[in-house]
C-alpha positions as CSV (number, residue, x, y, z in Angstrom):
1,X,6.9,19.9,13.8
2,X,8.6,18.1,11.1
3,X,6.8,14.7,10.0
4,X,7.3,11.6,7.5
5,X,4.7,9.5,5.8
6,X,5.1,6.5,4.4
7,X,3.2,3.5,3.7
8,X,3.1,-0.4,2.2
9,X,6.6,-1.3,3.7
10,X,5.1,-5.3,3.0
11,X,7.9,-6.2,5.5
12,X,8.2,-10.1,4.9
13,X,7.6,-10.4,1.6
14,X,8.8,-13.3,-0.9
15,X,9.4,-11.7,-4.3
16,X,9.0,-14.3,-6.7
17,X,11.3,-16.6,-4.5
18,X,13.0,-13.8,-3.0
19,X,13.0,-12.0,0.1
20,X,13.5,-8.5,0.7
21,X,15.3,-8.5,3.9
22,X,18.4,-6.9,2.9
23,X,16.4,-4.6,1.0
24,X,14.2,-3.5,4.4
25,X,16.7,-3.5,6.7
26,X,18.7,-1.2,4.2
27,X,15.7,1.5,3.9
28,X,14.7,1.1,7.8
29,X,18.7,2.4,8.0
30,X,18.6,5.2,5.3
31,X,14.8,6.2,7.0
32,X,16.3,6.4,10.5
33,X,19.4,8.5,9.3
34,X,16.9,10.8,7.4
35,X,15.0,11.1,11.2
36,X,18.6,12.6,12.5
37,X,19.6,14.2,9.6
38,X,15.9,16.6,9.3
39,X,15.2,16.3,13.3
40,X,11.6,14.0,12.5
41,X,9.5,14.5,15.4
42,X,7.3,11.7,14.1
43,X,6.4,9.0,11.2
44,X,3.4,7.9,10.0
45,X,2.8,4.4,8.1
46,X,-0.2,4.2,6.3
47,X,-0.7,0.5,6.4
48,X,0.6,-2.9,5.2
49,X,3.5,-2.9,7.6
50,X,3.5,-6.6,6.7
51,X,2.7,-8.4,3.4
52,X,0.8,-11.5,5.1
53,X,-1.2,-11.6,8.7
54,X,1.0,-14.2,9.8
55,X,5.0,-12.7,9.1
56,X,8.2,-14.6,9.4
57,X,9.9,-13.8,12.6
58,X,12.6,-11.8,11.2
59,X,9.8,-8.8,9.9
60,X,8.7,-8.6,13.3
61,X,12.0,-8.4,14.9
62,X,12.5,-5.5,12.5
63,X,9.0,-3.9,13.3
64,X,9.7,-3.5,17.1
65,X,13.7,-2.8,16.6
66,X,12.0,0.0,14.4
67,X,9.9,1.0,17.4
68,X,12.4,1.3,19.7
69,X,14.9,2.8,17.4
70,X,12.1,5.8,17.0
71,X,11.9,6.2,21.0
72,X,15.8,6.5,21.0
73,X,15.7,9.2,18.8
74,X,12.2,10.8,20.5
75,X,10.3,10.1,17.3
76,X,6.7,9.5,18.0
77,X,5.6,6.3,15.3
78,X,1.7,6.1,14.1
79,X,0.9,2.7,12.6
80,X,-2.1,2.1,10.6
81,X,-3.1,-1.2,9.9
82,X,-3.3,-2.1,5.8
83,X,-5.9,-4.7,4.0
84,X,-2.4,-7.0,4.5
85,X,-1.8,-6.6,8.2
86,X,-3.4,-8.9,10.6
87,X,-5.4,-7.2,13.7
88,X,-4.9,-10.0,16.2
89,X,-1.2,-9.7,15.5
90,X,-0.5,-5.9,15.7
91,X,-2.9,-5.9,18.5
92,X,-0.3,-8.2,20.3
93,X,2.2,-5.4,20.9
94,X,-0.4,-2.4,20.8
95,X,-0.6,-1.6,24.6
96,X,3.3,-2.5,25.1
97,X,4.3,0.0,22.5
98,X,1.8,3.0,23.7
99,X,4.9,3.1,26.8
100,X,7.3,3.4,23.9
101,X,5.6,6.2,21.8
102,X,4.3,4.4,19.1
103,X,0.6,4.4,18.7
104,X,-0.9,1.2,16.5
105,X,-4.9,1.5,15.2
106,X,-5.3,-1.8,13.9
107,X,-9.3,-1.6,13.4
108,X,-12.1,0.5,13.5
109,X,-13.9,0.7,17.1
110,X,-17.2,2.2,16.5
111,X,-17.9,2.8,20.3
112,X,-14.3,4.4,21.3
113,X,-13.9,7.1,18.5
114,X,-11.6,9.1,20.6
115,X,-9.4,6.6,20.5
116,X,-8.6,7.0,16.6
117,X,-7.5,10.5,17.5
118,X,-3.9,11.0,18.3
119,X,-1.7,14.1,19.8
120,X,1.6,14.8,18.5
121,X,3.9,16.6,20.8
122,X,6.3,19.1,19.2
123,X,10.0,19.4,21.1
124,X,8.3,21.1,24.0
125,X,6.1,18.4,25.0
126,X,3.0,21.0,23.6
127,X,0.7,19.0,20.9
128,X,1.7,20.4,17.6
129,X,-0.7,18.0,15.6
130,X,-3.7,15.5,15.6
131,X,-3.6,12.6,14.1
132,X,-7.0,10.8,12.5
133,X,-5.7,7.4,12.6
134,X,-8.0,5.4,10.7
135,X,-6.6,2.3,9.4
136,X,-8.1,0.0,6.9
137,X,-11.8,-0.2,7.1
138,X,-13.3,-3.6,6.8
139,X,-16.9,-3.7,5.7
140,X,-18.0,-6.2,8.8
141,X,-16.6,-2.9,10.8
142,X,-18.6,0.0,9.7
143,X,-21.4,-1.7,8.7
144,X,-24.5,-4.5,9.2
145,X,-25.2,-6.5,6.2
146,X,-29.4,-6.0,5.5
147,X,-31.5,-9.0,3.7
148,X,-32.0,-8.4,0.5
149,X,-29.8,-5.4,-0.6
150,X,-29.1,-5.4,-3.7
151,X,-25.1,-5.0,-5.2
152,X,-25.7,-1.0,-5.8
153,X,-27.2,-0.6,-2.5
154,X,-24.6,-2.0,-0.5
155,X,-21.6,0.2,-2.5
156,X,-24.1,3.1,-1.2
157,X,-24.4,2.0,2.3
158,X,-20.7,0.9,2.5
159,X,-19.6,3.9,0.8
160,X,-21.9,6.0,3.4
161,X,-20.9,4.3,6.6
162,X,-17.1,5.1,5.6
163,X,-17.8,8.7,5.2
164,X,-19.7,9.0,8.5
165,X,-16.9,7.1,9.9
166,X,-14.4,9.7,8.6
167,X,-16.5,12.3,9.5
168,X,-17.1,11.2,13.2
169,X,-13.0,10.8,13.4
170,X,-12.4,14.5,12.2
171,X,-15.2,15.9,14.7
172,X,-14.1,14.1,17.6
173,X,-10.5,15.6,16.6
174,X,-12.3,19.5,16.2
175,X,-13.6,18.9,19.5
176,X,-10.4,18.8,21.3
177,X,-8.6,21.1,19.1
178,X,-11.2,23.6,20.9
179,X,-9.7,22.8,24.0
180,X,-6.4,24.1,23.0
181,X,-5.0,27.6,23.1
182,X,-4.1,27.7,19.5
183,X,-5.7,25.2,16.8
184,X,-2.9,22.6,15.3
185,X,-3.4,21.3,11.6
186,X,-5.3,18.0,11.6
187,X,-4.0,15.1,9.6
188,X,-5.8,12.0,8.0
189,X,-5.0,8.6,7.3
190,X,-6.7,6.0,5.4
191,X,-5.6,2.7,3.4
192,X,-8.1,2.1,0.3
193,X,-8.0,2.6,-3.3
194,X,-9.0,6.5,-3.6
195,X,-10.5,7.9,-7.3
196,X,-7.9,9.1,-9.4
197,X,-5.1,6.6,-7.9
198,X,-2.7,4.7,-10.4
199,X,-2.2,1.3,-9.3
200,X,0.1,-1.4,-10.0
201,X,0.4,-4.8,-10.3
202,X,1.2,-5.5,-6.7
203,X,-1.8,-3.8,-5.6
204,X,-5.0,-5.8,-4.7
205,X,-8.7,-4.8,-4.8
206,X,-9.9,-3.8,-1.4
207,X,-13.7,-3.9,-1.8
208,X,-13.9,-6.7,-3.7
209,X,-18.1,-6.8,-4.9
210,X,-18.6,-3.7,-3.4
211,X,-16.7,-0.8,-3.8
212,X,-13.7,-0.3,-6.4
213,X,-12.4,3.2,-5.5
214,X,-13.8,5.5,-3.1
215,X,-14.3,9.7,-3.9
216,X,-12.4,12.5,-2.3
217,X,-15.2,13.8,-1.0
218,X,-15.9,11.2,1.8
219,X,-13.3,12.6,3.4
220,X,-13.4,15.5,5.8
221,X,-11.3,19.1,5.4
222,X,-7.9,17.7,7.2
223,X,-5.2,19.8,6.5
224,X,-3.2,16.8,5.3
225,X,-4.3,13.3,4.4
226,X,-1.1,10.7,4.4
227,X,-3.4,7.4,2.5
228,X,-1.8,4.2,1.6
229,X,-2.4,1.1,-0.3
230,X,-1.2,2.2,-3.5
231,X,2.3,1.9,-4.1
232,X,2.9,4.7,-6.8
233,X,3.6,8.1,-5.2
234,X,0.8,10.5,-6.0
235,X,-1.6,13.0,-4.9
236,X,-5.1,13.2,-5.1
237,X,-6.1,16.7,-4.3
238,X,-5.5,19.4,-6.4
239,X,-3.5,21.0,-3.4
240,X,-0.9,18.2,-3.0
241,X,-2.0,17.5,0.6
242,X,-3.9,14.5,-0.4
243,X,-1.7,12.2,-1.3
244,X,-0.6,8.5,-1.4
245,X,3.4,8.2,-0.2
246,X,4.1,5.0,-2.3
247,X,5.7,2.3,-1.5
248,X,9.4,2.3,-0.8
249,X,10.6,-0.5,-2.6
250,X,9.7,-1.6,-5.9
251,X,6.5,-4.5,-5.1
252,X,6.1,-5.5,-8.4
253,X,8.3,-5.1,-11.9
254,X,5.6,-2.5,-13.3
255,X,6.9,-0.2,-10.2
256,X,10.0,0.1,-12.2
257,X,11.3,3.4,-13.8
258,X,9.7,5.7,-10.9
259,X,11.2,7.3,-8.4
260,X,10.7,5.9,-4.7
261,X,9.5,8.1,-2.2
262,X,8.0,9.2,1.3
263,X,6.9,12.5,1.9
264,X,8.2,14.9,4.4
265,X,6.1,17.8,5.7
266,X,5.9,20.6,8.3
267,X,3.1,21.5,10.7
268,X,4.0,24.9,11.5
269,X,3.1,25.4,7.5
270,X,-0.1,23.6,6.9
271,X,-2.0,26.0,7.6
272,X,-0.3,28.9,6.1
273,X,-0.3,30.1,2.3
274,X,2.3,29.4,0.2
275,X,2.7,33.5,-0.5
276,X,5.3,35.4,0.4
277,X,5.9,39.4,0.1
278,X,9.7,39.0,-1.3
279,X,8.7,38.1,-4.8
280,X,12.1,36.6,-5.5
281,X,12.1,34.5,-2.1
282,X,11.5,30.9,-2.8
283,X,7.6,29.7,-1.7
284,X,7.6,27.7,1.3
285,X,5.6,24.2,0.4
286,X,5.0,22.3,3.4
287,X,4.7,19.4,1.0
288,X,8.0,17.5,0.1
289,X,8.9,14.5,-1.7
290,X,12.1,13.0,-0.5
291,X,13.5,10.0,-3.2
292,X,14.7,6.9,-1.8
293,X,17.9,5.0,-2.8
294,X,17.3,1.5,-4.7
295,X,18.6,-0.9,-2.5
296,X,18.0,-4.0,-5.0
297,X,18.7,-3.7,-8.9
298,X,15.7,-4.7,-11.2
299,X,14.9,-4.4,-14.9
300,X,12.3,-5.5,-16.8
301,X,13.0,-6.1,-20.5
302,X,10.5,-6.0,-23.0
303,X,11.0,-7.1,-27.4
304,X,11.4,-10.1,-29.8
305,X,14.2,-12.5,-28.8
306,X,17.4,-11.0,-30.6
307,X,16.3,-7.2,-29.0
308,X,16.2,-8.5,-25.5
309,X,19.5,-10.2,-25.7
310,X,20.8,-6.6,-27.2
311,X,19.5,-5.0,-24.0
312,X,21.1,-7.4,-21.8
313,X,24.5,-7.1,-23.0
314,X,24.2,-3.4,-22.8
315,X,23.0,-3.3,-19.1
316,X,25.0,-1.5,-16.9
317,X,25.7,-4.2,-13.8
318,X,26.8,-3.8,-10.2
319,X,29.9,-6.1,-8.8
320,X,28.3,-6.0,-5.6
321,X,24.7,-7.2,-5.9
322,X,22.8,-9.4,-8.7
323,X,20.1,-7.8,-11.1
324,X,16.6,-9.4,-10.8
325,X,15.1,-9.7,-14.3
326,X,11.8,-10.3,-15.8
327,X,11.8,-10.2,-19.5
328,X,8.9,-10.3,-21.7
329,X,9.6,-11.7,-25.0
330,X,7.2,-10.7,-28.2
331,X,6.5,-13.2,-30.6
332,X,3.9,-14.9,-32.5
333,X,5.8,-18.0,-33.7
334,X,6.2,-20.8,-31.2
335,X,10.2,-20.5,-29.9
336,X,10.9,-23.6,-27.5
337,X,14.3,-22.9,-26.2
338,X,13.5,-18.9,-25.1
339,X,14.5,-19.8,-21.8
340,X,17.7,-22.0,-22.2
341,X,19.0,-18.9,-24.4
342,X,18.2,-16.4,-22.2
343,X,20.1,-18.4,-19.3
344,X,22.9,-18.7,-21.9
345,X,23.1,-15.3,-22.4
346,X,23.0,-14.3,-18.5
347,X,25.8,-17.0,-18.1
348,X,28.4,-15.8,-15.9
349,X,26.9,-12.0,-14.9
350,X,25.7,-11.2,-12.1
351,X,22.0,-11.4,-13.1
352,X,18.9,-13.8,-11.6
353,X,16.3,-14.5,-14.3
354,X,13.1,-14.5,-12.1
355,X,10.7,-14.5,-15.1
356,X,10.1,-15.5,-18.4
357,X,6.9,-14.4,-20.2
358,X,5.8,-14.6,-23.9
359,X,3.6,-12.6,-25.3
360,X,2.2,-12.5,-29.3
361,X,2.5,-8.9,-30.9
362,X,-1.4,-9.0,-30.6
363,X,-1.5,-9.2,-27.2
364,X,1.3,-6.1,-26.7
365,X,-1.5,-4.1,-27.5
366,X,-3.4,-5.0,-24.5
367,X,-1.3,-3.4,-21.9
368,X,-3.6,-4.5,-18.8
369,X,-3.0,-7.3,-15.8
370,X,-4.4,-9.6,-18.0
371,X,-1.0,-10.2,-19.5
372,X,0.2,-12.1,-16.0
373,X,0.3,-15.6,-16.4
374,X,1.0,-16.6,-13.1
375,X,-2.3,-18.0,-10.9
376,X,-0.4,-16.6,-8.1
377,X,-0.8,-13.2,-9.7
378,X,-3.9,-13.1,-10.2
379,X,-7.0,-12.1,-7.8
380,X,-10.1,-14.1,-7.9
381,X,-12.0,-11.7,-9.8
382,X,-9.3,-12.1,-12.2
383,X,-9.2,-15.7,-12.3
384,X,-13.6,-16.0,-12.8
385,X,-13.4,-12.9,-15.7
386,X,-10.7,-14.9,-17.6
387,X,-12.8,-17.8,-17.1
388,X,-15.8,-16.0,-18.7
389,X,-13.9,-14.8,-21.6
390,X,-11.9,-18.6,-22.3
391,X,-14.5,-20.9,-21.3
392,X,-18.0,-20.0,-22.2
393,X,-19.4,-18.3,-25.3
394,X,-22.1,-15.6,-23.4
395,X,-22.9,-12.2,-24.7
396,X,-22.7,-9.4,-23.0
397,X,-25.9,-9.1,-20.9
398,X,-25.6,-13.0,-19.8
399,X,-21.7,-12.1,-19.1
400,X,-23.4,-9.0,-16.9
401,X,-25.5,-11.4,-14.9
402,X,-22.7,-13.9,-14.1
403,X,-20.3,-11.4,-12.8
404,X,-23.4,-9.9,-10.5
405,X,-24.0,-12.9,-8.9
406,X,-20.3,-13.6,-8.6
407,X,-19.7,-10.7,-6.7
408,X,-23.1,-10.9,-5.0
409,X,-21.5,-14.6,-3.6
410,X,-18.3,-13.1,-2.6
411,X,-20.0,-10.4,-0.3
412,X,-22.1,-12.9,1.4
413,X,-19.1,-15.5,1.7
414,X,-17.4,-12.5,3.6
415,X,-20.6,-11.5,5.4
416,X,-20.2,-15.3,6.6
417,X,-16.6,-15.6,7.9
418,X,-17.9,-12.5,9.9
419,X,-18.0,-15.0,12.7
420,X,-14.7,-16.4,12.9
421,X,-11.8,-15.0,14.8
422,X,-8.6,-13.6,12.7
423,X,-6.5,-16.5,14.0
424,X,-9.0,-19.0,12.7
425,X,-8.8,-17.3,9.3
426,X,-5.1,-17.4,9.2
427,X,-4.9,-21.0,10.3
428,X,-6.9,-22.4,7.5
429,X,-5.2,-19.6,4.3
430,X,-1.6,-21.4,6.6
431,X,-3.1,-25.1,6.3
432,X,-4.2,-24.5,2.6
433,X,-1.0,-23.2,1.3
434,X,0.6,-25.9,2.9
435,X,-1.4,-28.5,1.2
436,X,-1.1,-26.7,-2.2
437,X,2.9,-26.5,-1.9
């Protein structure tokens, strides 16, 4: 059987201002023509369905049109939740959409481990494939917090009870592939940060205090492990068949100047080798990247004042849709009026400024986050490191200390909100950006 995996869709978000509906609804289209045109049999999506726990109304009238688009065409749907999808709220539709072939696993249920373990049906009705669905793993799911732990020890114990998680899954799945006539391939899922993955800017910590990135080897032999969370396409195995799918759309302006893709592969060659007798006969990979269209033109324009207006007379523009632009302009003398000649220059194309930055020629040398300059931007561990470096002279070992007990604070504040329901978290983030705005 033929399947797709994808992952950090973020349907919802507000890009700087701007939504990506059009941009969605235009991929959901090109996805569901790709379903008829290679005959899918299913599609997994590796988390972050939505960008925020609570969704306008419009992303989840496209999440369950999506649903029942897949059960027109017979195309089974596996849904992993992401570190941005809200359990209470994907757990709404769960039991509903089990009737329409889609199968949601919205949080790790320590005491029903069978129920992470999902059959794919080929054509024939016959299961073609297992599916591991573990979704984004919370550390108030796999594991109790112990008094007095110190920071190293709970990355170990966290880091443990994932693996035994993992490996529990993949058992449970070996089990009732012994059941079966013939053994079918067994396929992973998982949304973290793995070692070796390339984020980007849109990407946010997952473990913050605890773990930063986890190893390949926590997770078990599957014969192919669709991960999400990171929205650059890449592999993590040396075999291709560890890989994270990427985002479709561009999340961030630093996701620029790659190709957008989801990956297509085949059951029926998981488990083979890639040789073949006819040495002139092409190898068949049962690992393929399929690019997607860009639905929304972006640039990001980098250089001193009079180069960026050079680059933005030369850009080629659409009639039919407005460029969004960032532009980064280098320069260590004060200029005032950057903005009100960049507006100037954009007068009368199709092109929405949606960012300004500038940035001194010393500080093109440091090419990390820290050249956001948005608060909006920027994660909490973010905002207290900046804080250490602008606000307080320490040296080094003091600076070591600070950032210890920081973290050490953040893992009991989480250990804390243990206790309160998902719906009680996403009223008071709700009531706080309202007071903010």
């Amino acid at each position: 059987m033929k399947i797709l995996h994808t992952s950090d869709w973020h349907l919802g978000q507000h890009f700087m201002g701007k939504s990506r509906r059009d941009e969605h609804k235009a991929f959901i289209d090109w996805l569901l023509a790709l379903v008829d045109k290679k005959s899918i049999d299913a599609v997994i999506i590796a988390g972050d369905v939505f960008d925020t726990g609570s969704p306008p109304s419009y992303a989840r009238e496209m999440y369950h049109q999506l649903v029942l688009d897949m059960k027109a065409r017979q195309c089974q749907l596996v849904i992993v939740a992401g570190n941005h999808d809200s359990v209470s709220m994907l757990n709404e539709s769960k039991s509903l959409l089990t009737y329409l072939d889609t199968q949601v696993s919205s949080q790790a249920n320590l005491e029903d481990i069978d129920s992470h373990v999902i059959p794919l049906k080929d054509k024939t009705g016959e299961i073609a494939a297992w599916v591991c669905a573990v979704p984004y793993l919370r550390p108030k799911d796999v594991m109790q917090s112990v008094a007095g732990q110190s920071e190293q020890d709970k990355k170990l114990s966290l880091l443990q009870m994932i693996g035994d998680f993992y490996q529990r899954v993949y058992e449970a799945a070996c089990e009732k592939n012994k059941a079966l006539k013939t053994p079918v391939p067994i396929i992973g899922t998982g949304h973290l940060t793995a070692v070796g993955g390339q984020v980007s800017e849109s990407v946010r910590d997952l473990y913050v205090g605890t773990l930063e990135a986890l190893p390949t080897s926590v997770f078990p032999a599957f014969d192919y492990l669709a991960l999400g969370h990171i929205h650059r396409a890449q592999p993590i195995s040396k075999s291709g068949r560890f890989r994270y799918s990427g985002s479709p759309i561009p999340l961030s302006f630093d996701e620029l100047g790659r190709d957008k893709t989801l990956v297509m592969f085949d059951t029926d060659l998981l488990g083979e080798d890639t040789f073949v007798e006819d040495l002139f006969a092409e190898p068949m990979d049962p690992v393929q990247l399929v690019t997607i269209p860009n639905f929304q033109p972006m640039a990001s324009l980098k250089g001193n004042l009079k180069d960026v207006i050079k680059q933005i007379t030369g850009l080629k523009l659409a009639e039919d849709k407005a460029l969004w632009m960032e532009v980064t302009v280098i320069a260590d003398e004060y200029l005032s009026d950057v903005h009100k000649r960049l507006l100037e220059v954009i007068d009368g194309k199709p092109i929405e400024l949606l960012r300004v930055m500038r940035r001194s020629a010393v500080e093109k040398k440091n090419e990390g986050f820290e050249a956001r300059k948005t608060l909006s931007e920027l994660t909490v561990g973010d905002v207290f490191e900046q804080s250490l470096k602008s606000n307080l002279e320490l040296d080094a070992e003091e600076s070591k200390t600070l950032t210890e007990l920081f973290n050490t604070c953040l893992v009991e504040l989480e250990e804390h909100q243990q206790g309160h329901s998902q719906e009680e978290l996403e009223s008071k983030v709700s009531k706080g950006e309202e007071k903010q705005l």
